[in-house]
VOGU-3710 file (C-alpha; in Angstrom, 3 decimals, decimal comma):
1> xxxxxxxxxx> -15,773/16,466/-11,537  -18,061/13,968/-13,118  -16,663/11,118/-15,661  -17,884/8,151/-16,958  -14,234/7,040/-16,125  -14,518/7,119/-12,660  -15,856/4,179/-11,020  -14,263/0,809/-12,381  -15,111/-1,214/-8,915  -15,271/-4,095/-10,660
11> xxxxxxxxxx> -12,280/-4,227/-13,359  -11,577/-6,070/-16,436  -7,861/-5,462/-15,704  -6,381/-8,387/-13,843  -3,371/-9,248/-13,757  -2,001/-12,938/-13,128  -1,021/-12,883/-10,132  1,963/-14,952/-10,100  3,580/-13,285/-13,224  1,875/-10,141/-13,201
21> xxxxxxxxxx> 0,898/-11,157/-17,074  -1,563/-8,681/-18,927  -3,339/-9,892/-21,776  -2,675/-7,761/-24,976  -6,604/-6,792/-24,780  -6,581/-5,792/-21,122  -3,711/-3,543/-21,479  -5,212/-2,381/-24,729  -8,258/-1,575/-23,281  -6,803/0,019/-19,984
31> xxxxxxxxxx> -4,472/2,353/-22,889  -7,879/3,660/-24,319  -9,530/4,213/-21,331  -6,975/6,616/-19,926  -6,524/8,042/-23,204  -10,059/8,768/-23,589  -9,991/10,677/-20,184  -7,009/12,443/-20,964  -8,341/13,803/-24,389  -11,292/15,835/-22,660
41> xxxxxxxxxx> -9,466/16,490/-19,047  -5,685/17,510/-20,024  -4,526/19,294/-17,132  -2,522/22,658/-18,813  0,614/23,048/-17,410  3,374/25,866/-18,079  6,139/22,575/-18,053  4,265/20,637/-20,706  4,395/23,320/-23,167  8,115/23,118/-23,878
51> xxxxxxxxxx> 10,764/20,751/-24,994  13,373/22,660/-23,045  15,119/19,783/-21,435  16,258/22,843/-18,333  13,302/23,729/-18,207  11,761/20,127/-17,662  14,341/19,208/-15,121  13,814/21,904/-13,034  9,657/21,330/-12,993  10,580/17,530/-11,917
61> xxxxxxxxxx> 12,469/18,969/-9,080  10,250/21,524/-7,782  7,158/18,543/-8,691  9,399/15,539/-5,988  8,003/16,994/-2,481  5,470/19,836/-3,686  2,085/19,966/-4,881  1,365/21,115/-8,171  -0,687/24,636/-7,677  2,199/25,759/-5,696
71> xxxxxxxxxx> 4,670/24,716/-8,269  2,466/26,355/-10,443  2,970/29,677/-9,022  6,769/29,178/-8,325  7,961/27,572/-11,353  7,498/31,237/-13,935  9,066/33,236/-11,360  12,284/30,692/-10,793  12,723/30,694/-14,397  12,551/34,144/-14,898
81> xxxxxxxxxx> 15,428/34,330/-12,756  17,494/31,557/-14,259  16,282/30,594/-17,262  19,387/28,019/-18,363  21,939/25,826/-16,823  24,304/28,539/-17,212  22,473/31,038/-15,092  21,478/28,446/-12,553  25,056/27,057/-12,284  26,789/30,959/-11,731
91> xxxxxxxxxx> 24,426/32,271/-9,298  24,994/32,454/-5,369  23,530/29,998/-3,246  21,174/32,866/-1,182  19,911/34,279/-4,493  18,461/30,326/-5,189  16,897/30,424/-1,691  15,431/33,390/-2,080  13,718/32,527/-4,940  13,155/29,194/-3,852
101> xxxxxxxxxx> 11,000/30,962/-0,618  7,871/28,960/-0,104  8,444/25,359/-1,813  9,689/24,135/1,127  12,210/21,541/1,380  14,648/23,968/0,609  17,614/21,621/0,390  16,338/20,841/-3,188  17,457/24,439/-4,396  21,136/23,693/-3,300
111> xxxxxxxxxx> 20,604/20,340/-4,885  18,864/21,738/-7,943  21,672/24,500/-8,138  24,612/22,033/-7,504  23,156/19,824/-10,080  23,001/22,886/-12,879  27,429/23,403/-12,514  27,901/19,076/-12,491  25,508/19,965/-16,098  27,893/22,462/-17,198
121> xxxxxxxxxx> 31,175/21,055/-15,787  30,288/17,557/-16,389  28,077/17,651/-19,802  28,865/20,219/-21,498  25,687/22,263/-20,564  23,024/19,850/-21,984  20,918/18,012/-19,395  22,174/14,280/-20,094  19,656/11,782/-21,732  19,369/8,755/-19,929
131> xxxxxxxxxx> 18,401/7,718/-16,490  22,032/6,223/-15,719  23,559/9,744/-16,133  21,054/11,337/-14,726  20,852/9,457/-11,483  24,385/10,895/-11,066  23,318/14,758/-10,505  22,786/15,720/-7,121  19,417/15,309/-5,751  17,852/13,064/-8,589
141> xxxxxxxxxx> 16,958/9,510/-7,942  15,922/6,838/-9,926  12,533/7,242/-10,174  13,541/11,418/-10,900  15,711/10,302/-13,438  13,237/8,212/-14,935  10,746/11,088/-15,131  12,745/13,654/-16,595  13,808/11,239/-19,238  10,831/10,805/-20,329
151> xxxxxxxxxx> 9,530/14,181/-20,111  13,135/15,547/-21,368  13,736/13,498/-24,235  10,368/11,040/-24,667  12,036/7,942/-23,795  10,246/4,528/-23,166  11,472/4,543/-19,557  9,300/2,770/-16,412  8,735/4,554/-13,711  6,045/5,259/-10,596
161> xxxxxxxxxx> 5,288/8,212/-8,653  2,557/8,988/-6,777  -0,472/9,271/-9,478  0,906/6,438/-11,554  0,654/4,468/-8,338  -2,661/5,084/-7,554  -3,749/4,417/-10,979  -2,453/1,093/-10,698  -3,902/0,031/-7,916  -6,865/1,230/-8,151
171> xxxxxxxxxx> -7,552/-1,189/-11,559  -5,073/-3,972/-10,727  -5,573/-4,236/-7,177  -8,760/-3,312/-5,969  -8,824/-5,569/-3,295  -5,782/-5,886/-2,182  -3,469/-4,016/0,461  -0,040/-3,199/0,989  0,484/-3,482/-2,430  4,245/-3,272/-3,383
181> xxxxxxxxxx> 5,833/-1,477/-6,658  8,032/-4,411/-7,531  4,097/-5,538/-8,466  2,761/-2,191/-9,982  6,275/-1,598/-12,211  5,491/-4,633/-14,437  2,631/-3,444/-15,152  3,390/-0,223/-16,290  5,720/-1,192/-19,063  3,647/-3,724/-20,503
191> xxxxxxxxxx> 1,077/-0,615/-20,558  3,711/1,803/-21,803  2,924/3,768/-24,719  6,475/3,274/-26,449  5,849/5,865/-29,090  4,647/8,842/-26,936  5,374/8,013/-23,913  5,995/11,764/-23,101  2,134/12,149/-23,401  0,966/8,723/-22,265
201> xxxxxxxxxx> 2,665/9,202/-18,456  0,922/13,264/-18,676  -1,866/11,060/-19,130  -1,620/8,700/-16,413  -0,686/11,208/-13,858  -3,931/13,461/-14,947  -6,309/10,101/-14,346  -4,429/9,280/-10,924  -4,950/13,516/-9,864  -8,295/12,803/-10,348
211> xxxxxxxxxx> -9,085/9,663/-9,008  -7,436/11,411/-5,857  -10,591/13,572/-5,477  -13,395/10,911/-6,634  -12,748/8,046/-4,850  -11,124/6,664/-1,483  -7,393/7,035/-1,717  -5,774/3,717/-3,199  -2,330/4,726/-2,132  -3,570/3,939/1,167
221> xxxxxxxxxx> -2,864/-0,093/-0,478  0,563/0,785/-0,795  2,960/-0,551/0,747  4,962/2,781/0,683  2,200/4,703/2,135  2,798/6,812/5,095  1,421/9,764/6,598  3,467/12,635/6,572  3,656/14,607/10,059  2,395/17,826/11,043
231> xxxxxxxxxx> 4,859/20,672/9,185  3,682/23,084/12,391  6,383/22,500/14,769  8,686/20,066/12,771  12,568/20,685/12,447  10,907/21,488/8,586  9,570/24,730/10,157  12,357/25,575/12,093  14,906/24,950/9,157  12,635/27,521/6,963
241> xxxxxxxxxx> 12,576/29,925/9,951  16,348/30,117/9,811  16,547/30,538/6,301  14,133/33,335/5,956  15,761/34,854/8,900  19,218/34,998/7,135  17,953/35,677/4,287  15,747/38,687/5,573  18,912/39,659/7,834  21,886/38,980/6,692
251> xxxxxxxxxx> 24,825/37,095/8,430  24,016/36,849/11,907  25,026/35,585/15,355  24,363/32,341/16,208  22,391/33,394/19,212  20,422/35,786/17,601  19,001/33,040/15,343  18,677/30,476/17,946  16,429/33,050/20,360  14,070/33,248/17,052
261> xxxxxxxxxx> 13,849/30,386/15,550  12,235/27,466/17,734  11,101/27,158/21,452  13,809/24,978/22,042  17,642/26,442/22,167  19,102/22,830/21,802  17,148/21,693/19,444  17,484/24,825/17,395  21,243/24,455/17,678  21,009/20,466/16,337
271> xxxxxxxxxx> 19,321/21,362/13,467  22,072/24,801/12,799  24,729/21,499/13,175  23,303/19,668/10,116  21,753/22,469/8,052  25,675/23,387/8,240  27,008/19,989/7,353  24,813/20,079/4,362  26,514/23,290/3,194  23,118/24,781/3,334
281> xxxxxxxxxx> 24,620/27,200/6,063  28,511/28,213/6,996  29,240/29,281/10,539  32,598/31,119/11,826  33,388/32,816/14,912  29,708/31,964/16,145  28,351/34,209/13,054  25,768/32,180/10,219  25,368/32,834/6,898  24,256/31,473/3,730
291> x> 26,509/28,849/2,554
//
């Protein structure tokens, strides 16, 4: 993709670097510029056409550990299935899995579902509106509960992921590495757009998804950054190879999953141990199922 937006090498963004102080022009400036990109290269997303705060939660959910074109994909059929707190909250915990099938991470559909009864036990049925109650649900953390806030409900929260990082660094800090978000965060509220802020983070995350592709990774500057391992032999695999296998087969001997499921009967048998003390699985009389 080609931009005039792209290559800002040399930035008129600069921060001080003792208060991490913007002048009103710079962050002005830096507004219109992303703005500007975000006019002619909105990203159309199924999540940003609605103001259903269910639906918004669960796209923030599915978004924490998964890329986008697979959420894509996922996110219709998911809500087909359970399209409100309600129907998320009633339904059995292999039915979630089973829809969940090929997100990965698949402790985030417990989470997700366990999070959907605290809404209707808790609230009443309607997602709650600020980050505080939020950060209560199962599975959400601050920077989650941030997101959905302002997604949910437009609220002039700060907050980072992993666009709004890059974005950040790339104008802030071009030259500098291991760059911390206790520096970034101050930067994005004196950035924020406080009316729309809804629109202005859709904005920032589109810039960041692109900058991804045109220029040398900032997040590499992070201090955060890491490289995630290989999925292909990771207890990640194995824990999805037990699920499907339950879920293809039912409730099943212990051994029976254990000769499937890994090269490595011990280590298979660690990962049944915690899979089971995360409710994820139950286990009597050396038979799994399906918590």
């Amino acid at each position: 993709m080609s931009s005039p937006f792209f290559v800002h090498t040399a930035t008129p963004f600069t921060a001080d670097s003792a208060y991490t102080l913007l002048s009103p022009d710079a962050a002005s400036q830096f507004r219109e510029l992303i703005w500007q990109y975000y006019r002619t290269h909105r990203r159309e997303m199924a999540w940003r056409e609605t103001a259903d705060p269910y639906a918004i939660f669960v796209s923030e959910v599915m978004l924490q550990q998964t890329q986008v074109a697979r959420v894509a994909t996922k996110y219709p059929e998911f809500m087909a299935a359970f399209p409100d707190f309600a129907a998320l909250a009633a339904a059995p915990l292999e039915e979630v899995l089973r829809v969940w099938q090929g997100m990965g991470y698949n402790r985030r559909a417990k989470m997700l579902r366990d999070a959907a009864r605290q809404v209707m036990d808790r609230f009443g049925g309607r997602l709650p509106e600020t980050p505080e109650e939020l950060v209560t649900l199962p599975g959400i953390g601050p920077a989650t509960a941030a997101s959905i806030a302002a997604f949910a409900y437009n609220a002039p929260v700060v907050f980072i992921e992993t666009n709004i990082r890059r974005v950040f660094i790339h104008f802030f800090f071009p030259a500098e590495g291991k760059v911390h978000d206790d520096q970034i965060r101050p930067l994005v509220r004196q950035t924020l757009d406080w009316i729309n802020p809804r629109e202005w983070y859709y904005a920032l995350m589109d810039y960041g998804a692109m900058l991804k592709q045109a220029v040398e990774n900032p997040n590499r500057r992070s201090h955060s950054y890491t490289v995630q391992a290989s999925f292909v032999g990771s207890d990640r695999q194995i824990r999805g190879q037990i699920l499907r296998y339950l879920l293809d087969e039912g409730p099943s001997s212990s051994d029976a999953v254990i000769t499937v499921c890994g090269d490595d009967p011990e280590r298979t048998r660690k990962i049944i141990r915690k899979m089971v003390g995360e409710c994820l699985l139950s286990e009597e009389s050396g038979r799994l199922r399906i918590a």
